[in-house]
C-alpha positions as CSV (number, residue, x, y, z in Angstrom):
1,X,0.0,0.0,0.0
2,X,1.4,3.5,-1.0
3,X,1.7,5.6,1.8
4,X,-0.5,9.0,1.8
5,X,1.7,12.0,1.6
6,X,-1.3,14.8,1.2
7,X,-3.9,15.4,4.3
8,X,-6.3,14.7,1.6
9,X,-5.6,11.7,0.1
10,X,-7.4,9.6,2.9
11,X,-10.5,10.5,1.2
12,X,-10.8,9.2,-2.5
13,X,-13.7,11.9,-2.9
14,X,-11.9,15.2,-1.9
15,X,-8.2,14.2,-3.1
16,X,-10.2,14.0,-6.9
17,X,-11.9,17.0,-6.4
18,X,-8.7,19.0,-5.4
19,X,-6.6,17.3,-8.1
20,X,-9.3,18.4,-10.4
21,X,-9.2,21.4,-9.1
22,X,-5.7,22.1,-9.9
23,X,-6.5,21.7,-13.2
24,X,-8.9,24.5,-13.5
25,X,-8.4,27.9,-14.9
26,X,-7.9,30.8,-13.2
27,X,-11.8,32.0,-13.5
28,X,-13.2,28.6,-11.9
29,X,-10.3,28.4,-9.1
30,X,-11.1,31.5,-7.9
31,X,-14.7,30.4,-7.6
32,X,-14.2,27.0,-6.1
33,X,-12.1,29.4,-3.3
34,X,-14.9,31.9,-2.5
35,X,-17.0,28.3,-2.5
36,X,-15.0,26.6,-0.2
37,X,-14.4,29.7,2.5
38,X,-17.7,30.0,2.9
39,X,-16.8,27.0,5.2
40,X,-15.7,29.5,7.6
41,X,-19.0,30.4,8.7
42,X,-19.4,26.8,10.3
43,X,-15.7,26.5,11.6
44,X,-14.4,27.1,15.0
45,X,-12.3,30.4,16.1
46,X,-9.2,28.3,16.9
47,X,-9.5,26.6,13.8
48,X,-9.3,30.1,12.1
49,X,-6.5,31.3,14.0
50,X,-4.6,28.0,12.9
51,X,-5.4,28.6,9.4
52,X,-3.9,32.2,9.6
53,X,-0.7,31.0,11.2
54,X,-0.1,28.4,8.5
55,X,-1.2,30.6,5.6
56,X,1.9,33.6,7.4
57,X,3.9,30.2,7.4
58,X,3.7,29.0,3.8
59,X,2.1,31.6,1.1
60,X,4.7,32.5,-1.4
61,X,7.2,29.7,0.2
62,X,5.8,26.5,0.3
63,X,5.6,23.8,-2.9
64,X,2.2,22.8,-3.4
65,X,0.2,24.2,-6.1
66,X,-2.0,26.5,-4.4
67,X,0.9,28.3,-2.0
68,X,1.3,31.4,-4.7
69,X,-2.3,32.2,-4.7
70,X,-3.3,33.4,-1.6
71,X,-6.8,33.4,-1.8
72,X,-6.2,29.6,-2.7
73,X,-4.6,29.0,-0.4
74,X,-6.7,30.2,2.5
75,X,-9.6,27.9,0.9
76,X,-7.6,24.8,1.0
77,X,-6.4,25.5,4.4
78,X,-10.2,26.0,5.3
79,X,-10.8,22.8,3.5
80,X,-8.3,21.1,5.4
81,X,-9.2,22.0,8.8
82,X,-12.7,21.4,8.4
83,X,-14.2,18.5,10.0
84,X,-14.0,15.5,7.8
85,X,-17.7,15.1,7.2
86,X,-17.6,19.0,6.0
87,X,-14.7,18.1,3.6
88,X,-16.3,15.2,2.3
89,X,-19.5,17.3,1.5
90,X,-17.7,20.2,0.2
91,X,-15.5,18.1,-2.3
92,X,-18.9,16.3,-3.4
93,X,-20.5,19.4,-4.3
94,X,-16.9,21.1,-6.0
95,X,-16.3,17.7,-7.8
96,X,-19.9,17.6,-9.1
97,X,-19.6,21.3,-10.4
98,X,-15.4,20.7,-11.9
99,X,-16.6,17.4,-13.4
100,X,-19.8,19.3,-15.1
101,X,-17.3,22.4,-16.2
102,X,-20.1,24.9,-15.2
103,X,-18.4,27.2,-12.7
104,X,-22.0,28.4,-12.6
105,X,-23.2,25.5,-10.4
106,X,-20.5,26.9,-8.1
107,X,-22.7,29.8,-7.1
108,X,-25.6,27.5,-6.2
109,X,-23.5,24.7,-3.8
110,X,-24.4,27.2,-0.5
């Protein structure tokens, strides 16, 4: 068995739906972020401040694909700190819209 590397490739759901997302453009990235921070409505204040140290930690320095773009970033930070039902929702909805190629449907996941 391959060991797991990324925090989301225990789920075979959201580790698609954020390598799909990689693939995006620019235009449907930026709406799969605004998507997925809407998360932070439903996450915990600790949580949040653990997101913003990471995100000082990493944007602009780290390797992964979404380090450079900051609002990116934040959104997959969210995403990862989420509980792992919320995740698992979240990347059904944002693989259901990539998959379609509507960015559209984006706007109507809330």
């Amino acid at each position: 068995m391959t060991e797991q590397r990324r925090w989301y490739d225990k789920d075979p759901i959201l580790r698609e739906a954020l390598e799909l997302l990689k693939l995006q453009t620019d235009e449907t990235k930026a709406e799969a972020a605004d998507y997925i921070l809407k998360l932070q409505e439903q996450v915990a204040a600790d949580v949040i401040e653990h997101l913003y140290e990471t995100i000082s930690k990493y944007q602009g320095k780290g390797n992964r694909w979404y380090d450079n773009d900051p609002v990116m970033m934040k959104a997959i930070e969210m995403l990862r700190l989420a509980p792992p039902k919320m995740q698992r929702i979240a990347a059904l909805k944002l693989l259901l819209a990539l998959e379609q190629k509507s960015s559209e449907n984006l706007e109507d996941l809330s």
